[in-house]
FIFIZA-451595 format. One line per 4 residues: number of its first residue (from 1); for each residue x, y, z of C-alpha. Coordinates in steps of 0.25 Angstrom, whole numbers, plus 5000, padded with zeros to 4 digits. Example, Ala and Ser with C-alpha at 12.3 -4.5 7.8 and 13.67 -1.06 7.14 Angstrom:
1	5049 4982 5031 ~ 5055 4996 5029 .
This chain:
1	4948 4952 5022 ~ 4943 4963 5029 ~ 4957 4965 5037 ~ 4965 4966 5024 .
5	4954 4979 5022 ~ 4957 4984 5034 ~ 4973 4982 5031 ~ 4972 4987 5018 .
9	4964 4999 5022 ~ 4975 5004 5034 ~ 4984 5003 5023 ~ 4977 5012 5013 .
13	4975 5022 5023 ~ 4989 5021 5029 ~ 4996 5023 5016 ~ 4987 5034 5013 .
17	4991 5043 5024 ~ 5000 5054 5021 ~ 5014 5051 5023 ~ 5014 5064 5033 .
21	5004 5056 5041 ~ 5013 5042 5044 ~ 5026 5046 5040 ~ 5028 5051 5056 .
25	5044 5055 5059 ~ 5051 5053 5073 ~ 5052 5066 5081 ~ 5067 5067 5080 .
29	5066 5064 5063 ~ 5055 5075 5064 ~ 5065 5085 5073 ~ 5077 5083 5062 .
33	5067 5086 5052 ~ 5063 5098 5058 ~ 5076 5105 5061 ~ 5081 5102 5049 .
37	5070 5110 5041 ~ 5075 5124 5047 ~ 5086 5122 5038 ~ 5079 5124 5024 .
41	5084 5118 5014 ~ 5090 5103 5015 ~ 5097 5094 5006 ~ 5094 5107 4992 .
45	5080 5108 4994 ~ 5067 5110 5003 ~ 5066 5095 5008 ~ 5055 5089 5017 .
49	5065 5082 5025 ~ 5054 5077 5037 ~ 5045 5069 5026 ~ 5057 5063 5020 .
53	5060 5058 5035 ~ 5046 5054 5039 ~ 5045 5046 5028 ~ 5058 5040 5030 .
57	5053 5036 5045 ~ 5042 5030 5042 ~ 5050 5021 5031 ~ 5060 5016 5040 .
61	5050 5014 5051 ~ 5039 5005 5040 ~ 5050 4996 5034 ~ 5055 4987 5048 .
65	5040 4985 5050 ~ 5038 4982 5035 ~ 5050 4971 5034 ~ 5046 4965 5047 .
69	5031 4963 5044 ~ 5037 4955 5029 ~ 5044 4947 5037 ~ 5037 4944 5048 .
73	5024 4945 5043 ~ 5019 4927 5042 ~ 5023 4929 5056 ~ 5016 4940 5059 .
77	5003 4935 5052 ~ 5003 4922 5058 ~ 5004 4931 5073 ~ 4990 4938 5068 .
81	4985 4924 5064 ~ 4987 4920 5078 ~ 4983 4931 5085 ~ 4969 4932 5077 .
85	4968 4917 5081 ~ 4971 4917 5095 ~ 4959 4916 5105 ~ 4960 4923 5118 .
């Protein structure tokens, strides 16, 4: 019981965090980003392209792991069941 706590506590605190704070961009995302603000105005309007883009990293990166751990996750329960069980 008390590691369902503990899970549900990371969790809390996890989606607490400011987007800013998790929401990390590649170095190349953050160099397009970056040279593309001199240029003013984009797309009609003052735009915060560089948070549109970070947020779309951190989707694409979360989904694989997210589809993987659904369907993998009897087998991957029953590997921590045999790793807590195992003597040595």
């Amino acid at each position: 019981m008390g590691h369902r706590i503990l899970l549900l506590i990371l969790l809390a605190v996890v989606l607490l965090l400011p987007a800013d704070a998790w929401a990390q961009g590649c170095a190349m995302c953050k160099a397009v980003v970056q040279s593309g603000e001199s240029g003013g105005r984009i797309f009609g309007g003052e735009q915060a392209i560089g948070k549109g883009l970070n947020s779309g990293i951190l989707y694409l990166m979360a989904v694989p792991y997210l589809l993987l751990f659904l369907l993998l996750r009897k087998k991957i329960v029953a590997f921590f069941k045999e790793f807590a069980g195992a003597q040595g």
